[in-house]
C-alpha positions in Angstrom: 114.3 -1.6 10.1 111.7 0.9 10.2 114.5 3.5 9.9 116.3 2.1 6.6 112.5 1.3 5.6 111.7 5.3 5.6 115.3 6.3 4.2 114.6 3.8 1.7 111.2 5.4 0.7 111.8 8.7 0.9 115.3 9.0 -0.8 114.0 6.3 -3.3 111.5 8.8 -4.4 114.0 11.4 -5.3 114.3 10.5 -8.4 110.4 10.6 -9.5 110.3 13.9 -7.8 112.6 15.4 -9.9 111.5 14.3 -13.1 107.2 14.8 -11.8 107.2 17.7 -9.0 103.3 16.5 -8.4 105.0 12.9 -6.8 106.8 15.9 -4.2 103.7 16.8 -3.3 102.3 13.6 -2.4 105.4 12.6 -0.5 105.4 16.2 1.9 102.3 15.6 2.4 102.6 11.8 3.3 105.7 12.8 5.7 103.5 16.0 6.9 100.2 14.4 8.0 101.4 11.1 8.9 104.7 11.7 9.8 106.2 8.6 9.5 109.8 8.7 10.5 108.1 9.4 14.6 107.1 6.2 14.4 111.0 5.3 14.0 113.1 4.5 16.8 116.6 5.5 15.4 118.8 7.7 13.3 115.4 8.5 11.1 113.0 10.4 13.9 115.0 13.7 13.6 115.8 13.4 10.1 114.8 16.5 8.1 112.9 14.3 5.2 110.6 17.0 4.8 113.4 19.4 3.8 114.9 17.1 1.2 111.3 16.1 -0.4 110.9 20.0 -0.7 114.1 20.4 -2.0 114.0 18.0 -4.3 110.0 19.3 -5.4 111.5 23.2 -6.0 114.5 21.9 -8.6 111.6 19.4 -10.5 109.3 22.4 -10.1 112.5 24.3 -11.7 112.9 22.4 -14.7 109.6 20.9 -15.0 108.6 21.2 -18.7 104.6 21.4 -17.4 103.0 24.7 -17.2 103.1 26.3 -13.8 100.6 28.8 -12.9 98.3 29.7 -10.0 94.9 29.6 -10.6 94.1 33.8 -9.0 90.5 34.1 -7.8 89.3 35.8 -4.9 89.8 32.8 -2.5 93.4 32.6 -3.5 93.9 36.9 -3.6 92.6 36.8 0.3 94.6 34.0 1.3 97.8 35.5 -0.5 97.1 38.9 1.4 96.3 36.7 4.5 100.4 35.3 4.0 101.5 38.9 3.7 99.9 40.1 6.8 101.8 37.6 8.0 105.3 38.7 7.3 103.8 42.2 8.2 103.4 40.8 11.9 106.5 39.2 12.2 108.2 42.5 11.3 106.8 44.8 14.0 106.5 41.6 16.5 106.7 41.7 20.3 109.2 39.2 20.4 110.8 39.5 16.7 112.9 36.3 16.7 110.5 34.0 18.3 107.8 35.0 15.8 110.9 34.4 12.7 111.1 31.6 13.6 107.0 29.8 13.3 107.0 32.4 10.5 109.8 30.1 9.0 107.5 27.0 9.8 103.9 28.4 8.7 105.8 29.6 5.2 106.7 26.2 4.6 103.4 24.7 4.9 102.1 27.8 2.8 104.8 26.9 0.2 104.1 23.1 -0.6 100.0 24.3 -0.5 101.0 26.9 -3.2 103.3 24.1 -5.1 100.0 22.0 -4.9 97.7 24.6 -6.8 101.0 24.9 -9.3 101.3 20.9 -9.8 98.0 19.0 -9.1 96.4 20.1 -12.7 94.0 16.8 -12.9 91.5 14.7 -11.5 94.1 11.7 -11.4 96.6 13.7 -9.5 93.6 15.7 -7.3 92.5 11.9 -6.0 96.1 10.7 -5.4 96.7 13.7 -3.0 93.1 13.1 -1.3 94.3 9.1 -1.4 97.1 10.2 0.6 95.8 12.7 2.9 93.6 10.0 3.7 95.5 7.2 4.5 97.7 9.2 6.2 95.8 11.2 8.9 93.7 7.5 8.6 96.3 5.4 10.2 95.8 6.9 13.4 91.9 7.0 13.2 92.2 3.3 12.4 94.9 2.7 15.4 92.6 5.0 18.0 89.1 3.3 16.7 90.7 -0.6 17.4 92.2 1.2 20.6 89.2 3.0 21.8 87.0 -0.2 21.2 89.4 -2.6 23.3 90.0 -0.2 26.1 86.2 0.2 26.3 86.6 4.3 25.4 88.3 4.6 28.7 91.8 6.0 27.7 92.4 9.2 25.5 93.3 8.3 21.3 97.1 10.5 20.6 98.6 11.6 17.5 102.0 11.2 16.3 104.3 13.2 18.8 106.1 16.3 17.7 103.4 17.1 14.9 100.1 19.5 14.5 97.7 16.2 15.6 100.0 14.8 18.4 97.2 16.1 21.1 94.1 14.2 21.9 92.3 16.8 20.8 93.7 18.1 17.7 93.4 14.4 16.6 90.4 14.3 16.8 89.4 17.0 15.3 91.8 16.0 11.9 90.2 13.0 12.1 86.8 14.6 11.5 87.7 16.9 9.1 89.3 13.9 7.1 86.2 11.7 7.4 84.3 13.2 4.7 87.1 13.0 2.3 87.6 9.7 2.9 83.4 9.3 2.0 84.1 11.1 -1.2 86.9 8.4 -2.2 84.2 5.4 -1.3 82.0 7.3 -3.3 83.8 7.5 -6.5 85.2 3.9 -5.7 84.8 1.1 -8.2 85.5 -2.4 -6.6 83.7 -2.9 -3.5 85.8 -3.9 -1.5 87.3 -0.8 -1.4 84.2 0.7 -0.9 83.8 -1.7 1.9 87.5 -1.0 3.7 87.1 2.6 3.4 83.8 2.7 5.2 85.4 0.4 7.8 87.8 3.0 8.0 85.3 5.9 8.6 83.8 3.9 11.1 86.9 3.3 12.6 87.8 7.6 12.3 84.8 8.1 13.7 85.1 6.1 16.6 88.8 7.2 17.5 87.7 10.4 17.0 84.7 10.1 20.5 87.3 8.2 22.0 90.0 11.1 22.1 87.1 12.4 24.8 87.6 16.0 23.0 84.7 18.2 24.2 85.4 20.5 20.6 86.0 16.9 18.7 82.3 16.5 20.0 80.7 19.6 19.5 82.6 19.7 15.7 80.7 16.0 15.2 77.4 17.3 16.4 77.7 20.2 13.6 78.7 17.7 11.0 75.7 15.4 12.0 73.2 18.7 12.0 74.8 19.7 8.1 74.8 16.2 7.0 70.8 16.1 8.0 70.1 19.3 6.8 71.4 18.3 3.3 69.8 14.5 3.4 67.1 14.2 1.1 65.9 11.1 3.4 66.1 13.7 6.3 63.5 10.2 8.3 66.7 7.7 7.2 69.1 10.1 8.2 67.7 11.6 11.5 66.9 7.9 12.3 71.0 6.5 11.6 72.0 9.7 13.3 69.6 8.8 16.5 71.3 5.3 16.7 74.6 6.4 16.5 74.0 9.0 19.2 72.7 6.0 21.8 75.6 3.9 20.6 78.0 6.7 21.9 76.4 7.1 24.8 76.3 3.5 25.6 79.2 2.3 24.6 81.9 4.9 25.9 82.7 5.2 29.9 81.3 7.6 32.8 84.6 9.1 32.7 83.9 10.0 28.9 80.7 11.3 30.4 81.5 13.1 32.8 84.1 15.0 31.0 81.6 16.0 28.1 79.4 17.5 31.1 81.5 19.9 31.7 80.2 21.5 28.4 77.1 22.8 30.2 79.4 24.1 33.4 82.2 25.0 31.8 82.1 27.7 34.8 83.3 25.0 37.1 86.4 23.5 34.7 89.5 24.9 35.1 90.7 24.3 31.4 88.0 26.0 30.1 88.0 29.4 32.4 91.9 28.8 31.6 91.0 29.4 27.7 88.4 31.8 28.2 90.9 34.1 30.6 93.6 33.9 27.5 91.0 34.6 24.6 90.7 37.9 26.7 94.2 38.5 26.7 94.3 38.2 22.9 91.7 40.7 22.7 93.2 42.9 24.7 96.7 42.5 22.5 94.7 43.3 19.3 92.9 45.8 20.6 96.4 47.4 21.7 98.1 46.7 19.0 97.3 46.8 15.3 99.2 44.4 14.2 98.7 42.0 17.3 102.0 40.2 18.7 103.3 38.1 16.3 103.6 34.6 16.4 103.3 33.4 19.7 103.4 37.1 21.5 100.7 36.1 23.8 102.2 33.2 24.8 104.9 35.2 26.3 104.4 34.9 29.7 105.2 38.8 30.6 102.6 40.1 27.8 100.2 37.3 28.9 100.6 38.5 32.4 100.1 42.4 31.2 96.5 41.6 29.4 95.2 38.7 31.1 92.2 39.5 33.3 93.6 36.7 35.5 97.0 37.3 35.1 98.2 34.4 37.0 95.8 31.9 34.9 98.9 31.4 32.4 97.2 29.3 29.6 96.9 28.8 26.2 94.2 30.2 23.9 93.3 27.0 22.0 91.1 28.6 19.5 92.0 29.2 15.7 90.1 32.7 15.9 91.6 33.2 19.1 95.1 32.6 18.1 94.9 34.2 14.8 93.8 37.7 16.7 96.4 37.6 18.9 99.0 36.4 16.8 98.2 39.4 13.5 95.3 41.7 15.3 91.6 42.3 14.4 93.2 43.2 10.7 94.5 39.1 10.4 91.9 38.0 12.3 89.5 39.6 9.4 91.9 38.6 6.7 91.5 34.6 8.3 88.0 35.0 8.5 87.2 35.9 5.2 89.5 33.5 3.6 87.0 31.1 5.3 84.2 32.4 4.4 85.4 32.6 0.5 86.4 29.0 0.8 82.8 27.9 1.7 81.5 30.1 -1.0 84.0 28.5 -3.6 83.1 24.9 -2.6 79.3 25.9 -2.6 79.7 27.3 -6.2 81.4 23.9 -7.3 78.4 22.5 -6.1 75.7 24.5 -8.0 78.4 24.6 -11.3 78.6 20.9 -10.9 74.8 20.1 -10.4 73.9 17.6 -13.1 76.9 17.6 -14.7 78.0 14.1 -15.4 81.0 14.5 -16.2 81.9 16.5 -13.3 79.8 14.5 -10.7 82.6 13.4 -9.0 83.6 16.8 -8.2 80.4 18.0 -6.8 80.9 15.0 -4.3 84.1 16.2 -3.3 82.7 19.9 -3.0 79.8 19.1 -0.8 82.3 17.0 1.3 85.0 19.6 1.6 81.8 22.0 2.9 81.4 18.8 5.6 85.5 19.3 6.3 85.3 23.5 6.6 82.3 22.6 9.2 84.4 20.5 11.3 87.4 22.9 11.1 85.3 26.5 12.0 83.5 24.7 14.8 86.1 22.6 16.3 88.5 24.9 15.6 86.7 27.0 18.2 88.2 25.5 20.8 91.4 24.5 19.6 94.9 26.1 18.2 95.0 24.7 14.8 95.0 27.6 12.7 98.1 27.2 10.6 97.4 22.9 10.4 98.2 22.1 7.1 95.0 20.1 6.1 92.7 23.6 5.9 95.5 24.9 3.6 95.1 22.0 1.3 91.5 21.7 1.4 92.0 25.7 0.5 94.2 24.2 -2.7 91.7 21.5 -3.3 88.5 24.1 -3.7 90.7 26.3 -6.5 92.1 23.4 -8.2 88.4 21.7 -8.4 87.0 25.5 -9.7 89.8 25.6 -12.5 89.0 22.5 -13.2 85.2 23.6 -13.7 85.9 26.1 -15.9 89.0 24.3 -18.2 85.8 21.7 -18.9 83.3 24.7 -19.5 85.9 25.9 -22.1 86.5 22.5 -23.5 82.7 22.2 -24.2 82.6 25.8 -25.8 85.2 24.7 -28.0 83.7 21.4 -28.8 80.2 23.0 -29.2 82.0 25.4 -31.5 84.0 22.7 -33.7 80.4 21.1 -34.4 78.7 24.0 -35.8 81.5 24.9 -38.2 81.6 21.3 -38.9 78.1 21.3 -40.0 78.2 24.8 -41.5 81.2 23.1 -43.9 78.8 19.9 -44.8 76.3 22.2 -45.5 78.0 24.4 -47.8 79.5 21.1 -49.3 75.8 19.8 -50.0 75.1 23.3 -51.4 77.9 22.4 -53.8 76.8 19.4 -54.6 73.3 20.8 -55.4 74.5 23.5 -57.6 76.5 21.1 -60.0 
């Protein structure tokens, strides 16, 4: 049932897609964060649904009669260059074919995120795609909080399998970067019991996210906390809810929970983390032989990994988006990811000033400040774990130039309104002149 259920959903939306490209969108990202058909036990958990929802969004996109353009601004020039490098990598990589071939996966992520910035021109569609994300990434947080709560924290929370956010850890670490959207849709809501559901549902992301007993799930929360404190105006409230919720964690979850988040402070002892700390070496060795760095996945080619590894026989994985980005396009993409970063917290903290009092646009500088909370979780859990091609920092990329357009398309909107009045009252003046001089 769950098969024919999906097939039914999916090819049932054709249609829409093709006559609205922005409903494509929706349903990629739908099938890309929550992934659906791996909750199906049939025909449907190898079926390419993403491929035909794209499809089907390129022909709408095709023939769509709604203007298409990009929104260009330095965020979006950096991150363009950032997608060249890229294909620069791939070119002169160690192991040509292996790196084709995530090149072929990363481009289509890229492509739907550059689809989004062509089709989500509006508020209403910008809050369906943050609806979605939502819900999406949500229905695991909401799974892993019930889970985590019954088992008494004692078993590890799992994404969907085959995905970005199948690991424990990656999980986690979506689920905290999706948190804060999720407070900007209660914010904005009207009834309250949606307010109330969707702060149940934090609550619940929140939870599963502790749970996964991610040591960079942690560390990525404790940044959060320290941001969200910083920017309280009730810094007593806040430090006081943040103190309680720091003794309910450690109260509630298990010594095993415990004694794997020890392992922070002797990370010299922990085999995983020596493991990671042994390949970020070998990246920078890679890099630092190569200008363009390995490609996609060269370091994870056991033979290079072996040739710059300190510990050559320490095979492990980086699991670190800076970590994987130098070894994947050298210091020059590692640069090129950084600054796109950077850019993208200066873009959301330019929404915030533009939007300051504004209240028309208050719900926008809501969803600025929370994307800031998001690009937090990201550049300090990320630290510690390989998610630097996950779609979600793409789209939060897409969100930040589609919420600056919108800025200035209401800027203009108020010139030209402010405009309209004064000829309008230079014309009744004149007419009153007239009036006079008869």
């Amino acid at each position: 049932m769950r098969d024919i259920a999906i097939v039914l959903i999916v090819f049932g939306s054709v249609p829409f897609i093709l006559a609205r490209p922005y409903i494509g969108v929706l349903m990629w990202s739908w099938l890309g964060y929550m992934n659906p058909h791996r909750l199906a036990y049939g025909f449907a958990y190898d079926f390419p649904f993403a491929q035909v929802v794209a499809i089907a969004t390129i022909i709408g996109l095709l023939f769509s009669q709604e203007p298409k353009r990009i929104p260009l601004n330095s965020l979006t020039i950096f991150w363009f260059m950032f997608l060249l490098w890229m294909g620069v990598t791939t070119i002169f990589a160690i192991s040509p074919d292996v790196s084709q071939e995530q090149l072929i996966k990363v481009a289509k992520i890229q492509l739907v995120a550059i689809i989004t910035l062509m089709v989500i021109s509006d508020r209403a569609r910008l809050n369906l795609l943050i609806w979605v994300i939502v819900l999406s990434i949500g229905y695991y947080g909401i799974k892993g909080g019930i889970f985590t709560i019954i088992t008494g924290g004692s078993h590890h929370v799992w994404g969907p399998s085959g995905s970005f956010i199948q690991g424990n850890n990656e999980l986690a670490l979506a689920l905290l970067m999706t948190i804060p959207l999720a407070n900007y849709l209660r914010s904005i809501a009207v009834n309250i019991w949606v307010q109330r559901g969707l702060l149940l549902v934090i609550i619940l992301m929140g939870v599963s996210a502790i749970g996964s007993q991610s040591r960079g799930a942690l560390l990525a929360a404790g940044a959060v906390m320290l941001w969200f404190l910083l920017k309280s105006k009730q810094k007593l409230k806040m430090g006081l809810a943040l103190l309680l919720l720091g003794v309910s964690v450690v109260v509630f979850m298990p010594s095993s929970w415990h004694e794997r988040m020890d392992t922070i402070d002797t990370y010299q002892e922990d085999a995983s983390a020596m493991g990671r700390i042994n390949a970020w070496q070998a990246a920078i060795s890679l890099a630092s032989s190569r200008f363009t760095g390995g490609g996609f996945d060269g370091i994870n080619i056991r033979s290079i990994f072996v040739m710059h590894a300190p510990i050559p026989e320490k095979y492990h994985d980086a699991h670190s988006i800076y970590f994987e980005v130098l070894g994947d396009h050298g210091i020059p993409g590692l640069l090129l990811f950084l600054l796109v970063g950077i850019l993208a917290f200066k873009r959301s903290n330019e929404l915030v000033r533009r939007t300051h009092d504004v209240k028309e646009l208050a719900w926008l500088n809501t969803l600025a400040r929370m994307i800031q909370v998001s690009l937090i979780a990201y550049a300090t859990g990320g630290a510690f774990l390989g998610l630097a091609y996950f779609d979600l920092f793409y789209h939060l990329l897409a969100i930040i130039v589609i919420g600056t357009h919108l800025v200035e398309k209401h800027v203009m909107e108020f010139e030209q309104s402010e405009i309209l009045t004064v000829e309008s009252r230079g014309r009744g003046a004149n007419a009153e002149n007239k009036r006079s001089w008869y």
